[in-house]
LUMNUKE-792332 format. One line per field, with one value per residue: x, y, z of N, C-alpha, C in turn; residue number from 1. Coordinates in nm, 2 decimals, padded with zeros to 4 digits. Each point is the difference from the previous one (the first is absolute). Layout:
// residues N
n_xx = c(X; ...)
n_yy = c(Y; ...)
n_zz = c(Z; ...)
ca_xx = c(X; ...)
ca_yy = c(Y; ...)
ca_zz = c(Z; ...)
c_xx = c(X; ...)
c_yy = c(Y; ...)
c_zz = c(Z; ...)
bati = c(NUM; ...)
***
This chain:
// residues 46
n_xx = c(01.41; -00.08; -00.02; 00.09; 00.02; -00.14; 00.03; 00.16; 00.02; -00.06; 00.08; 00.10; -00.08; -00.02; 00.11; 00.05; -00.11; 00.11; 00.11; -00.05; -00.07; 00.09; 00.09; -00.05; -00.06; 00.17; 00.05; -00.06; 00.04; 00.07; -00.01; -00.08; 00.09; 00.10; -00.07; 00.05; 00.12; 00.02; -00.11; 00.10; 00.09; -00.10; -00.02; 00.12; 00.03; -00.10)
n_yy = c(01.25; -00.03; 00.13; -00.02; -00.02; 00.04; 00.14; -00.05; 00.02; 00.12; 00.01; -00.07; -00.03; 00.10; -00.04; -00.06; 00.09; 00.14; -00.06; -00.04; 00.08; 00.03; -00.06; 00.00; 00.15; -00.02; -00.03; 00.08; 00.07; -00.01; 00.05; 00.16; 00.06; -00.02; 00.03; 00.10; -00.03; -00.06; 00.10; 00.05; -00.04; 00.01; 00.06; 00.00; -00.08; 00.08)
n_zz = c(01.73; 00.10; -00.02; -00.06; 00.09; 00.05; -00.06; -00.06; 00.12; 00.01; -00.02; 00.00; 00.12; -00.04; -00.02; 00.13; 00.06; -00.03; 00.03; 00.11; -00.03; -00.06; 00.10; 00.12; -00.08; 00.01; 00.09; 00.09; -00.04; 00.10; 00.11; -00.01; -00.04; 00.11; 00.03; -00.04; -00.05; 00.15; -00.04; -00.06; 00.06; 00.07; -00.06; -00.04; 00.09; 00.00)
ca_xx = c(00.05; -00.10; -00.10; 00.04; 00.00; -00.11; -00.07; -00.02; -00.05; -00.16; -00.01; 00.05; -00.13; -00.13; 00.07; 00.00; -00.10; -00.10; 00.09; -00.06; -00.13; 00.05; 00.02; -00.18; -00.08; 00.05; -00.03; -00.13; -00.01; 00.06; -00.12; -00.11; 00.04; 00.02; -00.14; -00.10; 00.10; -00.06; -00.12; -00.01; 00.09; -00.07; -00.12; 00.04; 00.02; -00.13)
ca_yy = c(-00.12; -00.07; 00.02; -00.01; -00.18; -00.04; 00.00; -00.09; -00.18; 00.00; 00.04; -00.09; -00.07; 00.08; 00.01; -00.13; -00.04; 00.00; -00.11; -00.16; 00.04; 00.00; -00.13; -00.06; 00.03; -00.09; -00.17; -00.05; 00.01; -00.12; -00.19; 00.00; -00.08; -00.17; -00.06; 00.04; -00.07; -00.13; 00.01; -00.02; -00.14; -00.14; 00.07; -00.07; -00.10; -00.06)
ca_zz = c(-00.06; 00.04; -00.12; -00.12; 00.01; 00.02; -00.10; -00.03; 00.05; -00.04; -00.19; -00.01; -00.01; -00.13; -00.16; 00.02; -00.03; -00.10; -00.07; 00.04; -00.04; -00.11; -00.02; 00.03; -00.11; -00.09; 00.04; 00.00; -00.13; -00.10; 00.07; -00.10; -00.15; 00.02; 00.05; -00.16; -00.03; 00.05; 00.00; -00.15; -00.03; 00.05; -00.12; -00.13; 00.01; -00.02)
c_xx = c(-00.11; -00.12; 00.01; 00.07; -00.12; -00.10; 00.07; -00.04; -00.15; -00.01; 00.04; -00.11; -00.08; 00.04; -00.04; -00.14; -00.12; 00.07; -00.08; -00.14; 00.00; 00.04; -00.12; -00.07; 00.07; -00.05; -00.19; -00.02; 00.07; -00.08; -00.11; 00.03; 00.02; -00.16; -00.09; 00.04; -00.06; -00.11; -00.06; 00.04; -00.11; -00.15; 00.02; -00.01; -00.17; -00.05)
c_yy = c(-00.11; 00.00; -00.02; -00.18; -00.02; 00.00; -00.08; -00.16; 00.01; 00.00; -00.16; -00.10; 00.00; -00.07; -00.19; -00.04; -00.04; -00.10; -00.10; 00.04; -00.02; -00.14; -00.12; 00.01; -00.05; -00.14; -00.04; 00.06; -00.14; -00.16; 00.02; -00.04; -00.16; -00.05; 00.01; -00.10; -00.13; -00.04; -00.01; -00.13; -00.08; 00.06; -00.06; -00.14; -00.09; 00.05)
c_zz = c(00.02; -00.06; -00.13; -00.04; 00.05; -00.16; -00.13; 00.01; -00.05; -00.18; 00.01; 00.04; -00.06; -00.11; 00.03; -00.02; -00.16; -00.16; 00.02; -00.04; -00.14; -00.11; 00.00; -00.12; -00.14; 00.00; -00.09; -00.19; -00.10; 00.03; -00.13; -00.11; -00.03; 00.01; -00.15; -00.10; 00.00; -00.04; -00.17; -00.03; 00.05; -00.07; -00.12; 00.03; 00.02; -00.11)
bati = c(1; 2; 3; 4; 5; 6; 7; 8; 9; 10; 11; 12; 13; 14; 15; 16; 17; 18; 19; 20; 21; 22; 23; 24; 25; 26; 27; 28; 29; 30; 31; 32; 33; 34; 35; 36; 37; 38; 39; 40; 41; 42; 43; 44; 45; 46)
***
């Protein structure tokens, strides 16, 4: 029983980890865009 609640606590971390890894590579995908965006808007404006 100990083993088997140790290996999902370990699946379940795995899974936790690799969500916030996940989430992060979203985010920063979307800062780039917002920034590209930004970047055109103040291109046009000269």
């Amino acid at each position: 029983m100990l083993s088997r609640s140790i290996s999902l606590l370990s699946v379940l971390a795995l899974v936790a980890v690799a969500g916030c890894e996940t989430v992060e590579g979203a985010g920063q995908d979307i800062e780039d865009a917002g920034q590209t965006i930004s970047n055109t808007a103040e291109d046009a404006d000269e």
